[in-house]
N, C-alpha and C positions, 0 to 999 in steps of 0.2 A: 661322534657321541662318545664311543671309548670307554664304555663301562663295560666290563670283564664281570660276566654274572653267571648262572647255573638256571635261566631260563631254560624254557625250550627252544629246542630249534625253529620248531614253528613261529616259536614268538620273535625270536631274534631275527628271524627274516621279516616276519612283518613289519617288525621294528626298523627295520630298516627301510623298507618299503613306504611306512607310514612318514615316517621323517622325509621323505624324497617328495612325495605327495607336498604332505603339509609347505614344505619352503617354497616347492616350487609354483603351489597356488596362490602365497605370500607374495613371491616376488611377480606375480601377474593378476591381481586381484580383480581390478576393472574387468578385463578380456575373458575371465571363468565366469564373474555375472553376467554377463552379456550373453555369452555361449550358452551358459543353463538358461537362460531366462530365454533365449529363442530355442532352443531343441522343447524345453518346457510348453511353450508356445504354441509350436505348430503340432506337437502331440497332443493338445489341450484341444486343439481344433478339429482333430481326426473325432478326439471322444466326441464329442458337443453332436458331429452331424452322425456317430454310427445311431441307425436304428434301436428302439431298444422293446424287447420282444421278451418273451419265453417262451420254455419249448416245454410243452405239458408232459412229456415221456421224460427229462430230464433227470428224471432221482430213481430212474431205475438204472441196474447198470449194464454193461455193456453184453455179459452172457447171460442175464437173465431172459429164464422162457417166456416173460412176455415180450420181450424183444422179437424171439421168433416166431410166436405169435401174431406179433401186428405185423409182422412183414407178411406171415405167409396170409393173413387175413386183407393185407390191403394190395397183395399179389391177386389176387380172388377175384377182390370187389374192381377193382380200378388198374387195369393192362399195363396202362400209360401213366400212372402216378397218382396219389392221390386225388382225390375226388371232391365233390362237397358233401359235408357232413353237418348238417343242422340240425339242432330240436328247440323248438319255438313251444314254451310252458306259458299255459294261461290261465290265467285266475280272475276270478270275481272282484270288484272294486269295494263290491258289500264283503264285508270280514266273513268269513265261512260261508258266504254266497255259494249257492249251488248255480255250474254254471249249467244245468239240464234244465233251467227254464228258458220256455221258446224264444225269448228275446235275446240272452246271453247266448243262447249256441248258435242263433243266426248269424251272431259276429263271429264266433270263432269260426264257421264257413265262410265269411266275408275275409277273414285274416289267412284261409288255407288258399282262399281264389286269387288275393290279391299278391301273396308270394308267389304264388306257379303262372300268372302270369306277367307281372309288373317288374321284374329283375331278367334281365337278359343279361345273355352270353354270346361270343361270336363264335359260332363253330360253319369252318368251313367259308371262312366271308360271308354269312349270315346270321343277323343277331336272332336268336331264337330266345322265349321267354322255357320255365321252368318244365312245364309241360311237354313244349316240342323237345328239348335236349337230353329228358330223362328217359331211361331204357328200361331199367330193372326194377328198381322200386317207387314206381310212379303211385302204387294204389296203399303207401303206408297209411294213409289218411283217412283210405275209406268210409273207416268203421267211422269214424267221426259224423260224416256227409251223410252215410247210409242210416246214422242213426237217426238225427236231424231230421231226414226224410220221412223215415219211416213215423217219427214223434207229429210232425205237420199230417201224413195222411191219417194216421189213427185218428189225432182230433178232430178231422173233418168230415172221419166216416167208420166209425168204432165199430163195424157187424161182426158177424159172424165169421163171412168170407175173408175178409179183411184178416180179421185179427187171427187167422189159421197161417195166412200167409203172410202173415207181418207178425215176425215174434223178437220184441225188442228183452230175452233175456241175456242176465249175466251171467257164467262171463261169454259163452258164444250165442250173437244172434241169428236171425234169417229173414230174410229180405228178399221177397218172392222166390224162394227157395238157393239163394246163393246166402252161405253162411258167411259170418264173419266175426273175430274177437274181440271183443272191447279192454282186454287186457292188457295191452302196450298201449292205449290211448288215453282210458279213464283211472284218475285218479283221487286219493282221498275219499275215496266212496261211501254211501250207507247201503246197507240192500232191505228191501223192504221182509214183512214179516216172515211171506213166504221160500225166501232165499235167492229168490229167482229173479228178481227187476231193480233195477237200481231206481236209489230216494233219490241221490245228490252224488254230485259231483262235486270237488272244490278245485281238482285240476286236470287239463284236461293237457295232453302235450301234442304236437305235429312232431311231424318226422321229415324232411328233406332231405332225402339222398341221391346223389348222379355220380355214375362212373364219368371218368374223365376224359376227353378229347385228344386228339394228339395234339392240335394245335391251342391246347389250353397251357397255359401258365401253373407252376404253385402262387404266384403270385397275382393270376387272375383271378385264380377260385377263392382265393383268401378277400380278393375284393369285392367277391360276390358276398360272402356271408358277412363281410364288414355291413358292405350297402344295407344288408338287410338288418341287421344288429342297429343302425344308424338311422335307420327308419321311422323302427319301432322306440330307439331311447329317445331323438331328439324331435322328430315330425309327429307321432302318431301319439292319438290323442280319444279316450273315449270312457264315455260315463260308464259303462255296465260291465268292461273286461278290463285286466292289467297284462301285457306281453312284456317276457324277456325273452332275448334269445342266447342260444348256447351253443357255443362251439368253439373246436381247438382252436381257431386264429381269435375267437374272444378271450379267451381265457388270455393267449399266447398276450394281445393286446394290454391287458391289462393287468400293468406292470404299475401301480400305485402303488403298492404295498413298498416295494423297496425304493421307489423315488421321494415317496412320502417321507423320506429320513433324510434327503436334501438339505430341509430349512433347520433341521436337529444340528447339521454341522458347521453352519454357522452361528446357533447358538452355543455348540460345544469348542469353534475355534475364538468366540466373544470370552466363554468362563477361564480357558488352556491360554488367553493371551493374558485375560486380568491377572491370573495366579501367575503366569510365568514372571508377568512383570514385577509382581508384588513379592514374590518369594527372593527373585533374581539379586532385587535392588536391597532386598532385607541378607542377602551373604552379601554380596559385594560390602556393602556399608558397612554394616556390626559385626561382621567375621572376618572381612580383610581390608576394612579401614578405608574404604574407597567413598570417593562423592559422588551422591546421587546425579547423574547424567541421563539426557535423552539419549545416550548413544546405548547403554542399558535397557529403555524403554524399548528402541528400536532392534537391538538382538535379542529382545523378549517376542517381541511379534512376529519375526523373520523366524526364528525358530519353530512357531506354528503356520506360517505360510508353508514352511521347506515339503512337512506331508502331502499338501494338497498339490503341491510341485509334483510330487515323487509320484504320485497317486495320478495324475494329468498325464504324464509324458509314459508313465506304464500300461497303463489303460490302450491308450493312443497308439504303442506297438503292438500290442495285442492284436489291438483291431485291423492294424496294419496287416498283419500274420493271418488273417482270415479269423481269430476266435470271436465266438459269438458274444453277446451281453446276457450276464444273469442279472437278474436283480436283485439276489443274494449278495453280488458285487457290490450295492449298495454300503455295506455295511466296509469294505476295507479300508476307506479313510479314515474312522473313527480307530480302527486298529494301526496303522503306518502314525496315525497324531501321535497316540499314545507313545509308541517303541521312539519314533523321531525325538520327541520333547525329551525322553528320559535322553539319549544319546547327546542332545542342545545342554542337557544341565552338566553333564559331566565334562563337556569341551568346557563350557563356560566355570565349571569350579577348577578345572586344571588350568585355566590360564591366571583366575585369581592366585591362585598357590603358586603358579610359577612368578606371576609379576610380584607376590608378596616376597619373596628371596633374589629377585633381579637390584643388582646396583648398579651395572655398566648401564651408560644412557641407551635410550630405547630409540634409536635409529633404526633406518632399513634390514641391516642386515642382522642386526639382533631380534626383529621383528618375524625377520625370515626363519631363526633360528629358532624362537618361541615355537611357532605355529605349527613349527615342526616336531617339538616337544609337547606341544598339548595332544598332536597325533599321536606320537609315541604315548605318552602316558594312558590315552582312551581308547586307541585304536585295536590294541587285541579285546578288550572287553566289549565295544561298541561291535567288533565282528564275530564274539565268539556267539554276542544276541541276533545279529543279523544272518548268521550261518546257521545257526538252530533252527530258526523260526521258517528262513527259507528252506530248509532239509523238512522243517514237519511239513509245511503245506507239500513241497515236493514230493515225499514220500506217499501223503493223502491224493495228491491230481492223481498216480499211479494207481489207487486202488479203489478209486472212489468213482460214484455216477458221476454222469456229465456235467451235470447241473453243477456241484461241488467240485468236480474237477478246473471247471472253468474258476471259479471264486477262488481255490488254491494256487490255480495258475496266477491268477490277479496278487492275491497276496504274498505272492513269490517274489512276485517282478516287483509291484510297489515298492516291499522290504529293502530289493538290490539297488532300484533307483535311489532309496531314500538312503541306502550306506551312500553313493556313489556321491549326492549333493550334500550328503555331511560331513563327506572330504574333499568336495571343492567346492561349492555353493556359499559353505555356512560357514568356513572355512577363510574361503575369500574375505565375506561379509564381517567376520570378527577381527581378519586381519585390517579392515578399513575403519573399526566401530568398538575394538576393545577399547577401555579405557586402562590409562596408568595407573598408578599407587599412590596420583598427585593426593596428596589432604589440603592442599594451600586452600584456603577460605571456609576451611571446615570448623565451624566452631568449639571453641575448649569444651561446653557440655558437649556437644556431640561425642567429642574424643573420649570421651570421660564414661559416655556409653559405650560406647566403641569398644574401648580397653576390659568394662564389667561384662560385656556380653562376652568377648574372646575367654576371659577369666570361666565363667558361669559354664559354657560350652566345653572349656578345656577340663573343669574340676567333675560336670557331668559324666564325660565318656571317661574319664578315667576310675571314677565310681561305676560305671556301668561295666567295664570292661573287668574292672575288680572282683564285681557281685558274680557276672558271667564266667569270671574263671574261676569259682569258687567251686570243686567238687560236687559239693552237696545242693547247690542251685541251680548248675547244669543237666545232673543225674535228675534233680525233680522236672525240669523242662521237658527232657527225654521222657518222663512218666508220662505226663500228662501230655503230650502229643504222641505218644502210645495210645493214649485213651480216644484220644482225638483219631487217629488211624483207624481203631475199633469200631467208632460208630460211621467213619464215613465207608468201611466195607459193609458195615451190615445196609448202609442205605445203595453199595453196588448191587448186594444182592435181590432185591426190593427195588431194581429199576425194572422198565418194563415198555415196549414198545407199545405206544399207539399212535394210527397215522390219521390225522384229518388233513382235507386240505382247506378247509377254510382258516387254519392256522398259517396260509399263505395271504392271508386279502384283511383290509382295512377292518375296521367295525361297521364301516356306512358302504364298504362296496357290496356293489348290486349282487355280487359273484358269491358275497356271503349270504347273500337272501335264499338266492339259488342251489346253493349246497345245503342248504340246511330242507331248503322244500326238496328237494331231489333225496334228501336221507333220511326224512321224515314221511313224505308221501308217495314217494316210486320206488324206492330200494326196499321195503318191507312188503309190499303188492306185488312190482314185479320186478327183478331181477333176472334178466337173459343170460341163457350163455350160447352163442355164437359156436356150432361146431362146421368145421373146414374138412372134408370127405376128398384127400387131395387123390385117392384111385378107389374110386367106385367099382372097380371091376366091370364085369357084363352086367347090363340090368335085364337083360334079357333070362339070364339064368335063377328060379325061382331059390335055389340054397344061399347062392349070393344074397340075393334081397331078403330074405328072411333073416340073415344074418346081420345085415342094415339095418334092418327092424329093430332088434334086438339090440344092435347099439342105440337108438333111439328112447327103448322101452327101460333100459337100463337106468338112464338121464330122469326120464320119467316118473321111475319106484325109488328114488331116492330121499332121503329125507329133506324136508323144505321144497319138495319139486309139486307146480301148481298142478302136473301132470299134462293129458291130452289136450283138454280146452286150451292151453298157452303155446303147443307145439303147431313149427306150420316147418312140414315135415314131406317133401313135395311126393315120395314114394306112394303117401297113404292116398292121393286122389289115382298115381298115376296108377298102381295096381287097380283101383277100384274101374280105374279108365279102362285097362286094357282086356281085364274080363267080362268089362259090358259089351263093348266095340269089336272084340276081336274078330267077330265072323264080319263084321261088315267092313272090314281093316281088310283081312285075306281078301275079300270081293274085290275092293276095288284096288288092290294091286292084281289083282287077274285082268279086272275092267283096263289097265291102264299101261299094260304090257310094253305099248310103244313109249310112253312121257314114262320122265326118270320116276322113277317110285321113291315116296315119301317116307321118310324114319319116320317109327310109329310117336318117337318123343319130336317130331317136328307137327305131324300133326294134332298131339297133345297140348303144342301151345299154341295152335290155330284155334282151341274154342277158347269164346270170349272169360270163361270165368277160370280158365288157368292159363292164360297168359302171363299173369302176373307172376307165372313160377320161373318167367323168364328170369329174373335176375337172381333166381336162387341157385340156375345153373350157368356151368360154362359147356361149351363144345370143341370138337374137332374141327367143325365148318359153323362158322358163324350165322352165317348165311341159310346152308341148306344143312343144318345140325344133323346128325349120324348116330351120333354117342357122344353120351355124358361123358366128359373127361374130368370133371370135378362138380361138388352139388354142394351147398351149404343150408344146416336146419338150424332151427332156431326152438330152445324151450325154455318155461320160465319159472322162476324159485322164488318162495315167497317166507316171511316171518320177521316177527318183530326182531329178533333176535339181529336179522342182519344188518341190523343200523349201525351193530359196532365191527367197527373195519377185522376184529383179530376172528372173529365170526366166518366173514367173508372169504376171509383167509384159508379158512379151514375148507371152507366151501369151495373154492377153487382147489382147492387141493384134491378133493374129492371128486370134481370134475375131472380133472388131468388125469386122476388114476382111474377112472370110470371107461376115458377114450385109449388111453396107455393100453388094456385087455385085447383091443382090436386096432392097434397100430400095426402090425405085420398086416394084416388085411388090405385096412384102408386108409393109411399113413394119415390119419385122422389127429388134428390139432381145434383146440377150443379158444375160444378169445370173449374176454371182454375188457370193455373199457377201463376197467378198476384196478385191468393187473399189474397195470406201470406202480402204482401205489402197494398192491398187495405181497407183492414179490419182497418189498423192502420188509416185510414185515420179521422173514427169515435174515436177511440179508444185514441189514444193517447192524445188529448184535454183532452179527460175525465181523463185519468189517471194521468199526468200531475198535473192535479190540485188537484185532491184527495190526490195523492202522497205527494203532496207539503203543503197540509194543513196539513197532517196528520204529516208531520212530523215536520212540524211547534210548532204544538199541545205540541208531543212527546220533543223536542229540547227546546220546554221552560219548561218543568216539568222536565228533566234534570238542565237546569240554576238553578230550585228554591230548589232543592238538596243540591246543594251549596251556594246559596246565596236565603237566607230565606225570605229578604226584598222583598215584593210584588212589591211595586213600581218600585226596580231594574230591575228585571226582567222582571216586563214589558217592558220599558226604551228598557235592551235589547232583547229581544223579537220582539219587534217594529223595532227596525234598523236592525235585523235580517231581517225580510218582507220584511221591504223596499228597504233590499241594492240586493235579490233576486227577488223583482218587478223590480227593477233596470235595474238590468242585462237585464234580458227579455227583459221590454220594450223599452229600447235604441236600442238592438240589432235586434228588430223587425223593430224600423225606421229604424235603418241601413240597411233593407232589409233582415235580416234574417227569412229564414222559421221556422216552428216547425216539427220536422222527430225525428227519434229515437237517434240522436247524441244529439238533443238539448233536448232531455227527461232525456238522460244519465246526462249531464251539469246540468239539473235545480237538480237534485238530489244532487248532486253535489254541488249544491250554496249556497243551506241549510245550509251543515251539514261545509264548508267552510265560507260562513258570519258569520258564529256563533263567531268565532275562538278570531278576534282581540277586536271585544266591550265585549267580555265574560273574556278576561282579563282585559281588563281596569275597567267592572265592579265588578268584582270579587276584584281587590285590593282597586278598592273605599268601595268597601261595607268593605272587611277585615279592612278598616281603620275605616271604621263609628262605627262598629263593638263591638270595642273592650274599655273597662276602662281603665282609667291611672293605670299606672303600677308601680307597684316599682322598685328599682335599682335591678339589678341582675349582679350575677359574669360575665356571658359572657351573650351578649345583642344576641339577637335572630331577625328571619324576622318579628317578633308578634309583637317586641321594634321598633316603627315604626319611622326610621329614613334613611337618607342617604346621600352618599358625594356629590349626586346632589343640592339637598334639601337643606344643609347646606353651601353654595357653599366654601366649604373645603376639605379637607382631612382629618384630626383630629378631628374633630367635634366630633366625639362618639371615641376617640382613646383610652379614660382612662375608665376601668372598671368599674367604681367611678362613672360615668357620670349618672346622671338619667335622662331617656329619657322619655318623657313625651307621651302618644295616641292624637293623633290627636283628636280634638274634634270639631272641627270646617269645614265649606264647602268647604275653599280653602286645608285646610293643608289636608285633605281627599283628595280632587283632586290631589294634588304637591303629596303626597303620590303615589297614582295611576298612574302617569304619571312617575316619577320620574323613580319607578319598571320596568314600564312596558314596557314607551314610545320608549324607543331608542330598544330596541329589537324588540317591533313590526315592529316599523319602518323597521330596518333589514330583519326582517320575508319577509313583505311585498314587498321590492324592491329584496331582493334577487329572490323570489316568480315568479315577474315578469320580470327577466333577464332569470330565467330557462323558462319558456314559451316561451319567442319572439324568440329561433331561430324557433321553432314550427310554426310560421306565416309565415314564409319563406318557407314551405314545399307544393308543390301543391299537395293535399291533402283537401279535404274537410273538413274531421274531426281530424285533426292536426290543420287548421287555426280558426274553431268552436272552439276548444280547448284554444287554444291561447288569440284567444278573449277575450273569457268568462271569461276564469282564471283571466287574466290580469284585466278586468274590474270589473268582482271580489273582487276581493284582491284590489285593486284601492281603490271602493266603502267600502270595510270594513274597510280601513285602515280610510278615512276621517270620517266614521262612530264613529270608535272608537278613536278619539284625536279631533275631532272637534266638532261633534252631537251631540254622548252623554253627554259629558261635557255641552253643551249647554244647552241639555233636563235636566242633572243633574241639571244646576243652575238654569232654568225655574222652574224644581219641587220645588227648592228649596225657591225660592225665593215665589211662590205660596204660599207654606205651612207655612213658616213665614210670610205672609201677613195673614194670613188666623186665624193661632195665636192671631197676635197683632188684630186683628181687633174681636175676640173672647173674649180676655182679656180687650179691650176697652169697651166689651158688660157689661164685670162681672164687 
């Protein structure tokens, strides 16, 4: 190559790198499509059969206290592994049908009999149904059965006696003097005038829970609550109830929301082929005099296959490496299209530019020669976007939940695959399918447009680049993207986390019917929190248990707490047990001197109506239990209020500091279900913005790799920030929240702003760069020239010609523009045609998607053809003032 310049070092090595590449996948074209097309292949087929799931704990992160929470809470529940965990919601088929009429709650006891015993398990080489295999919480259901009952015997015998000992109030009943709550079962309720009985019910939920076997599977219990999920969607069938069922491998299951963008990317890779080809064939022709060919058609197409290539075979090693599938993952093709195609335009306008200055005939090895110079000319700008982008998600897997972690990993690798086939895949493919400079059969008007549009194109940018270096049109640009920077921080400060999850599921999935009746009819009734008592101390000792108490009653007098009625709290029978019994407890351990004598909590759960506190403890002997070595209570919070997640939030919080008082005590931890989501509520602000600085940080020490000029880089750098404060704050006025779809995007905006000003600055700098040159045989991308520029075609046609380095502010800009412009531009609008049918999906995070991208790519496109150039002729015009007014000194 032989050009003597004042790049970087970095660049001069890639440069050389890139040229070795480039020939040596020239001179073996067939053998690199072959190669990619089968590694492509059989990584295509790893993706196809991995399972594809989510994991509902996913977007918390790795040291958040719900993490130690569910562990120490599913340590408790299930010795051997998680467990089954169901709740089966049921509702009237009549619209606010009450289901407390005798006919509707007959079936909901027909739906409690037919789960506990129609689904078995094998424990032990014996299939047992639901009833025989559960230990702990066998009698969640009662209140349901018992109320039922007690509704049938009243109607058939309303006396006096009866009705003394049958008393169906809300919220605790009694039922021949065994009480029990109706508050974790009925839901949507009316109470009648008196306060006391309920009118109506609209939902009424079950509960299925089993600790776990040792010879149980995770993957056998996940079949059991499939079976039963499977049951009820596709077999069961009835006029008076509707059943859904809920649980983590359902949720986990249903994984539509991000498959459902499948058929969006073949309508995004139909619109990214139409325009590539249509834009492709429109420079080829009227900018560098070339005839319309299929062979342009077909490295129009190839160009949008190359992502889904890149996106196949990364995926594929992923999965290989053990990583799980998110369905967040869904979304990385449409981003790998987008950055692929911009990197397809720019090989393809460098080979136009160089075949428009080639005279020597185009044989092999000038072939080879080319292909190595369209590398050279694209290959730091095509890696300084590919290194960016892979360093943001990189930086992001590091600090981000799993769930996002994974999706940055994806977009990591996609990115690298998609450099690696855009230096030997597409590469290969252009050195078998570029076309020449032939015009033979091109008609005289054609040429004739040909030559007005080179004309029209050349007299443009040179007008453009004139107006842009004019002081007072640049300093106004600067203004008003000042003003622009202004309102999109006031819309940072005006963002604001809120979390649903039904902003993860379709508009028609069931799972959205479900979250919405779970946030509307049970989370403002009843809200649990699960406390974990992991050292109870003696219970024998009464200061101990009093002080148990007292954490209990604490929970209790809390704001939003239902109080007593919702707590089931197993101390409050057993004291009540042991000052009844006690003399007749001492008796018959006298009586029984010779057989081992019984702990008083063993024979506590020998009577029939506290058994069921079995599963609320654990022991030292399973068997012949001794001492309580852990005990878990349960109490319930109620308020409209808590529909809205930042509420909840608060409310957790208030728990944790409630048990925190008596953790030295009783190393006492709280759980519920909601924390995986509530935890982000703090969290994600904060990561967010660490994320985003840091790879800020990151993303400019990459820029300065290739472009050494401090100033540049800052330049971009700077439009970097800003077109990523951008996004944010507009989209915050817009109304948008901050949840983990727009954690995933800001990561995302980074390592994408970079993309279009990191070219433009990249070929300004390469132009500021370099000395004048001398003539050489064949003119190279270093001989900085071209058909725009010159507005010709011939301009550098003769060998002969010496082309001179830019050395001056504009012919640097016209340089940069010239290279760059019309393929960003392409980049860009192509970019945002493959996103918008996305906007059209109801879908939360398909139209977040959409947005963002588009606004995006929008922001970095004006970024890089109107800002920079601006901030360029501001610096520039600076430092020459700054000069003459130095030289005016000396």
């Amino acid at each position: 190559m032989g050009h003597k310049n004042e790049t970087s070092r970095v660049t001069r090595i890639w440069n050389a790198l890139s040229y070795k590449i480039g020939s040596t996948v020239a001179r073996y074209p067939v053998l690199t499509i072959v190669l990619c097309l089968t590694l492509s292949a059989i990584m295509s087929i790893k993706l196809s059969l991995t399972e594809k799931v989510s994991a509902i704990d996913g977007y918390a992160s790795d040291d958040s206290m719900s993490r130690h929470e569910f562990k120490t809470f599913q340590q408790f529940l299930d010795s051997d592994g998680p467990g089954i965990t169901t709740a089966i919601l049921i509702r009237s088929t009549k619209t606010n049908g009450s289901l407390l009429e005798e006919k509707r709650l007959k079936e909901v006891v027909k739906v409690s009999d037919f789960v506990s015993t129609s689904f078995k398990m094998n424990v032990s080489g014996v299939e047992k149904n639901f009833n025989q295999f559960c230990r702990g919480f066998c009698q969640a259901n009662e209140p349901v059965r018992q109320y039922y009952n007690g509704l049938q015997i009243l109607g058939k015998n309303h006396t006096d006696g009866i009705s003394k000992r049958i008393d169906l109030s809300y919220p605790t009943s009694n039922f021949f003097g065994r009480k029990f709550s109706l508050i974790p079962n009925f839901f949507g309720i009316s109470i009648s005038a008196d306060g006391k009985h309920l009118n109506s019910s609209n939902l009424i939920v079950l509960y299925f829970r089993a600790e776990r076997y040792p010879d149980w599977t995770t993957k056998t219990v996940k079949q059991w609550e499939l079976r039963v999920r499977d049951h009820f969607a596709k077999e069961y069938s009835n006029d008076l109830i509707i059943v859904d069922v809920m649980s983590q491998t359902v949720v986990e299951k249903i994984v539509r929301a991000g498959l459902s963008l499948q058929p969006f990317l073949i309508v995004g890779f139909v619109i990214m082929s139409i325009f590539c080809t249509v834009t492709t064939m429109f420079s080829a022709v009227y900018l560098y005099s070339q005839k319309a060919t299929f062979n342009k058609v077909a490295l129009s197409i190839i160009a949008c296959v190359t992502p889904f290539m890149a996106c196949g075979t990364a995926m594929g090693i992923l999965f290989f490496c053990g990583v799980t599938f998110s369905p967040i993952m869904c979304i990385t093709p449409f981003l790998v299209l987008a950055i692929s195609v911009d990197d397809s335009f720019l090989m393809l306008h460098a080979w136009n530019r160089l075949e428009s200055w080639r005279t020597a005939p185009l044989d092999r090895p000038m072939r080879e020669h080319m292909m190595g110079e369209v590398l050279v000319e694209t290959g730091p700008a095509i890696s300084i976007s590919a290194f960016t982008n892979m360093l943001a998600f990189t930086i992001g897997a590091l600090t981000s939940p799993p769930e996002i972690r994974i999706f940055c990993y994806g977009n990591a690798a996609a990115i690298f695959m998609d450099m690696f086939y855009q230096a030997t895949f597409y590469t290969a493919c252009m050195t078998l399918l570029a076309d020449t400079k032939d015009t033979n059969g091109v008609s005289e008007k054609t040429k004739r447009i040909q030559d007005k549009m080179s004309n029209v194109v050349g007299r443009f940018l040179k007008w453009y680049v004139s107006a842009i270096s004019n002081v007072f049109v640049s300093t106004g640009i600067v203004l008003i993207w000042a003003i622009f920077i202004g309102f999109a921080v006031l819309g940072l400060t005006r963002l604001r986390v809120e979390l649903r999850p039904s902003k993860f599921f379709l508009k028609d999935s069931p799972m959205l019917y479900m979250d919405n009746m779970r946030t509307n009819e049970i989370v403002p009734y009843y809200t649990p929190v699960h406390v974990i008592v992991n050292h109870p101390g003696d219970l024998k000792n009464d200061s101990n248990v009093e002080r148990l108490i007292e954490l209990k009653e604490k929970l209790e007098h809390m704001p939003n707490a239902i109080g007593a009625p919702s707590t089931k709290f197993f101390l409050d029978d057993f004291v009540q047990y042991r000052s009844a019994f006690v003399e007749e407890i001492e008796m018959d351990v006298e009586e029984e001197d010779s057989a081992p004598a019984k702990s008083e909590i063993e024979q506590f759960l020998e009577w029939p109506e506290f058994s069921f506190w079995r599963g609320f403890l654990r022991f030292d002997n399973e068997t012949h239990p001794q001492n309580v070595t852990k005990f878990m209570f349960t109490t319930g919070f109620h308020g409209q209020d808590l529909k809205d997640w930042n509420k909840r939030g608060l409310l957790l919080k208030s728990w944790r500091g409630a048990v925190e008082e008596f953790q030295k005590d009783f190393n006492a931890t709280v759980f519920t279900e909601d924390a995986f989501f509530l935890d982000m509520i703090d969290s994600i602000p904060t990561v967010t913005w660490q994320t985003t600085l840091a790879t800020f940080v990151f993303v400019s020490l990459v820029c300065f790799l290739f472009i050494s000029d401090i100033l540049t880089v800052i330049i971009v750098s700077v439009a970097t920030l800003v077109t990523s404060v951008g996004v944010f704050g507009y989209l915050s006025l817009l109304g948008v929240t901050l949840d983990p779809v727009i954690m995933s995007i800001a990561i995302m905006c980074i390592g994408f702003s970079v993309d279009i000003p990191a070219h433009v600055a990249f070929h300004f700098y390469a132009a500021k760069a370099k000395k004048r040159a001398s003539s050489h045989s064949q003119p190279s991308p270093h001989q900085v020239s071209d058909v725009v520029t010159s507005h010709s075609t011939s301009t550098t046609s003769s060998s002969d010609s010496s082309i001179s380095t830019p050395n001056s502010f504009e012919t640097n800009l016209t340089f940069a523009l010239a290279s760059v412009g019309f393929p960003v531009i392409q980049a860009g609008v192509s970019t945002d045609f493959c996103a918008l049918p996305l906007g059209f999906m109801e879908l939360y995070m398909a139209k977040m998607f959409a947005l963002s991208l588009t606004l995006c790519v929008s922001l970095s496109l004006i970024h890089g053809l109107i800002v920079i150039p601006a901030l360029l002729s501001v610096q520039h015009h600076i430092v020459h003032g700054v000069k003459r007014l130095f030289s005016k000194g000396n």
